[in-house]
C-alpha positions in Angstrom: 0.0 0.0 0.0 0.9 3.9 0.0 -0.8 7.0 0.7 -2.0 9.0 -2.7 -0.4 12.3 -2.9 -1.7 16.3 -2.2 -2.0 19.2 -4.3 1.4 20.0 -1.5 2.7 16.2 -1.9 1.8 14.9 -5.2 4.2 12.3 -5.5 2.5 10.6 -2.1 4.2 8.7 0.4 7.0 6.3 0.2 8.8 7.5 -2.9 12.2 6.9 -3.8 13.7 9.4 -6.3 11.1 10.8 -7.3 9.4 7.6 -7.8 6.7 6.3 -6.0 7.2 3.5 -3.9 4.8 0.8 -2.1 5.3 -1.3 1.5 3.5 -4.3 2.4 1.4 -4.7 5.7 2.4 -6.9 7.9 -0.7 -9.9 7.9 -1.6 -9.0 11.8 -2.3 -5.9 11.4 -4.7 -5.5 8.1 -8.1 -5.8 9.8 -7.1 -3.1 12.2 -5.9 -0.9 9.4 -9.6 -1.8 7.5 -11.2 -0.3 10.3 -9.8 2.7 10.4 -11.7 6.3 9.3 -9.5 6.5 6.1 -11.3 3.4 4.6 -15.0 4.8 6.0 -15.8 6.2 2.3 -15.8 2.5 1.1 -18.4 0.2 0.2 -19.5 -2.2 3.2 -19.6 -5.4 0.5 -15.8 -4.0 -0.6 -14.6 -4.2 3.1 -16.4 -7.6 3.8 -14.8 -9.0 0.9 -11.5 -7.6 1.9 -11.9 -8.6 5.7 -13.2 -12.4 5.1 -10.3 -12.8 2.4 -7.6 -11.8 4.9 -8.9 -14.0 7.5 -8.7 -17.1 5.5 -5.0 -16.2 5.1 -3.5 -16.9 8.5 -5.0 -17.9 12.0 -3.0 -16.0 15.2 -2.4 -17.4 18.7 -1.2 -15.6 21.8 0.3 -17.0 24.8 3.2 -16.4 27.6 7.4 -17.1 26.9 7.6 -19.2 30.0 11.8 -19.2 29.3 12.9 -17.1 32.8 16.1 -16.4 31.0 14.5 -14.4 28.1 13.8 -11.1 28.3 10.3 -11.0 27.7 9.5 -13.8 30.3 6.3 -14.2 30.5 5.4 -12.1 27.9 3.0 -12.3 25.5 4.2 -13.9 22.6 2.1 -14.1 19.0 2.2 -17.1 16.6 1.1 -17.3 13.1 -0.1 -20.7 10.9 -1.1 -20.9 7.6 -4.4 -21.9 7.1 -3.1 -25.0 5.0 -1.5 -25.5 7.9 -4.2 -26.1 10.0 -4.7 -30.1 9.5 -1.2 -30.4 10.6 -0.9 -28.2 13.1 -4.1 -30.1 15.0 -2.3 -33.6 14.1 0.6 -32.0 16.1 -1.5 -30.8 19.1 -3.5 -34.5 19.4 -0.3 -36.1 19.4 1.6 -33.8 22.0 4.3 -32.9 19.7 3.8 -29.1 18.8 6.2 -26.9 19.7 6.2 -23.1 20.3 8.9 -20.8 19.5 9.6 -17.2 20.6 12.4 -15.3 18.6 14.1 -12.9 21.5 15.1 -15.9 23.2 15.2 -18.4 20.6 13.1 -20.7 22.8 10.9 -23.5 22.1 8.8 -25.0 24.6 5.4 -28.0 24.2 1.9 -26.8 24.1 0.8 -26.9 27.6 -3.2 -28.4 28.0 -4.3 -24.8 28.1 -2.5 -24.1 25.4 -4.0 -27.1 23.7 -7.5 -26.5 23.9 -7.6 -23.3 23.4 -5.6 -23.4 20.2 -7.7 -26.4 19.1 -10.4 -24.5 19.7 -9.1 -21.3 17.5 -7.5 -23.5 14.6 -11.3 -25.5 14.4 -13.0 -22.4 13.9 -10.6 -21.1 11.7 -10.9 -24.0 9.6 -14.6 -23.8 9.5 -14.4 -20.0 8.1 -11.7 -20.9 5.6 -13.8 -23.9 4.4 -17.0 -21.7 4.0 -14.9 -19.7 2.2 -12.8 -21.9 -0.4 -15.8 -22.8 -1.7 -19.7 -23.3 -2.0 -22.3 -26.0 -1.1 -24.2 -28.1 -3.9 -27.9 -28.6 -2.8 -29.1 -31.1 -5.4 -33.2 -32.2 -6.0 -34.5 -35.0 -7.6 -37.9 -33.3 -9.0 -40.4 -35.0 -12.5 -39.3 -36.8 -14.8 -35.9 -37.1 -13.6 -34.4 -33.6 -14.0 -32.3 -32.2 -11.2 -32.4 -28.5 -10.0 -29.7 -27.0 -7.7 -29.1 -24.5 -5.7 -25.4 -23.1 -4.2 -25.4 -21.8 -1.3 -22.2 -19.7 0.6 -22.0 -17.1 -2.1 -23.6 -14.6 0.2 -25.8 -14.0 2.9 -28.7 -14.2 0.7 -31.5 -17.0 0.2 -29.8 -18.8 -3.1 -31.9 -19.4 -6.0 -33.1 -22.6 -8.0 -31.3 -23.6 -10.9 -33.3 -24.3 -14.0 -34.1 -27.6 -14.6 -31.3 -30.1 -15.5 -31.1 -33.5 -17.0 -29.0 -36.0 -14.7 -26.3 -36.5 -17.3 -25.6 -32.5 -16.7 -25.0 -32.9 -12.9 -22.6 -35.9 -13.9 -21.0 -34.2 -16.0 -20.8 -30.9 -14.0 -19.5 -33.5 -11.2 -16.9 -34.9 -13.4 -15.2 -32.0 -14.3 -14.6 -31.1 -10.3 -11.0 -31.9 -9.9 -11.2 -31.2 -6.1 -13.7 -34.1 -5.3 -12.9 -37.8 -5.1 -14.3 -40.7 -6.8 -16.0 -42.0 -3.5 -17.3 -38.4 -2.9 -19.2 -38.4 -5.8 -20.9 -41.8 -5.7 -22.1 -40.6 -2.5 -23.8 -37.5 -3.4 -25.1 -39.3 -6.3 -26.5 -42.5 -4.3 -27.8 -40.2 -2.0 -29.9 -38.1 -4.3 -31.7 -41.1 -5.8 -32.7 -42.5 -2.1 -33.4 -39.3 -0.7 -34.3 -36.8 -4.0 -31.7 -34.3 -2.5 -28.4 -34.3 -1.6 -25.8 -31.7 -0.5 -22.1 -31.8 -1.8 -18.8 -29.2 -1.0 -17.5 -27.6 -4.0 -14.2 -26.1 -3.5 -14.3 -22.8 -5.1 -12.9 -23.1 -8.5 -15.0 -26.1 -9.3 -18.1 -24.4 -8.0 -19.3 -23.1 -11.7 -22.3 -25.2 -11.8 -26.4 -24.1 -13.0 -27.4 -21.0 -14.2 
């Protein structure tokens, strides 16, 4: 980012010879920044849209350095995962072997059982939110004569509509082409529909270009 010049400034701030320049935010801090009076003037679908992508970025975790030989003993001290991360970081946690590390002090030390439910309980969440949004549910229904209608839902807040009607071999098709689903996925959904007339299936997001 960078602020836009003045009629006093025009070349804005950073520049570098003349030239303007541009910094990057460090992750922690872009919600706070979103929320501040510069970015009231923007649209409140603009800011969602900017505040739910950053969270799906990184999850953030707080607790104390417990090294007494560090200068920041007891301390808070902030730790950052990735949210592809998050499967492995809550294999780590089940099995007792993650490890915190604090960079004054160079320290590691193991997740205490505090530390371990409340970080299970912040990486589950965060996993939840990334999940709603990497992609979109598939609400499929068996109606006459053997079309299917559909309906997506977690594009917005908003009731999702019906998809025209759809012969079966569409939906199989449509199912086909989804490189993020698996083989026993799909035979699910599908059995499913035809016992129950309606099924529901993830999509992750760039597969979820389904009924118009």
């Amino acid at each position: 980012m960078r602020w836009n010049g003045t009629d006093e400034t025009p070349l804005g701030n950073p520049q570098s010879r003349g030239l303007a320049t541009w910094f990057i935010i460090p992750e922690q801090h872009w919600r706070q920044i979103l929320e501040t009076e510069q970015y009231a003037a923007i649209k409140e679908d603009t800011l969602n849209l900017a505040r739910n992508f950053l969270e799906l970025k990184r999850v953030y975790f707080v607790n104390r350095c417990p090294n007494p030989e560090c200068r920041d003993y007891q301390k808070l001290v902030l730790h950052e995962y990735r949210t592809e991360q998050i499967d492995n970081v809550l294999d780590q946690l089940n099995k007792g072997e993650l490890r915190f590390y604090h960079i004054i002090c160079d320290g590691f030390w193991n997740a205490s059982p505090e530390d371990t439910a409340q970080l299970t309980d912040v990486l589950t969440a965060a996993r939840e939110r990334h999940r709603r949004g990497a992609g979109v549910t598939l609400t499929a229904f068996l109606v006459e004569d053997g079309l299917i209608q559909a309906q997506l839902s977690g594009l917005s807040d908003a009731v999702p509509p019906l998809s025209k009607p759809q012969h079966m071999d569409m939906l199989l098709m449509q199912l086909n082409n989804c490189v993020g689903l698996t083989a026993t996925q799909k035979e699910g959904f599908l059995k499913e529909l035809k016992e129950k007339r309606t099924a529901a299936i993830f999509l992750p997001r760039n597969d979820a270009q389904f009924f118009d």
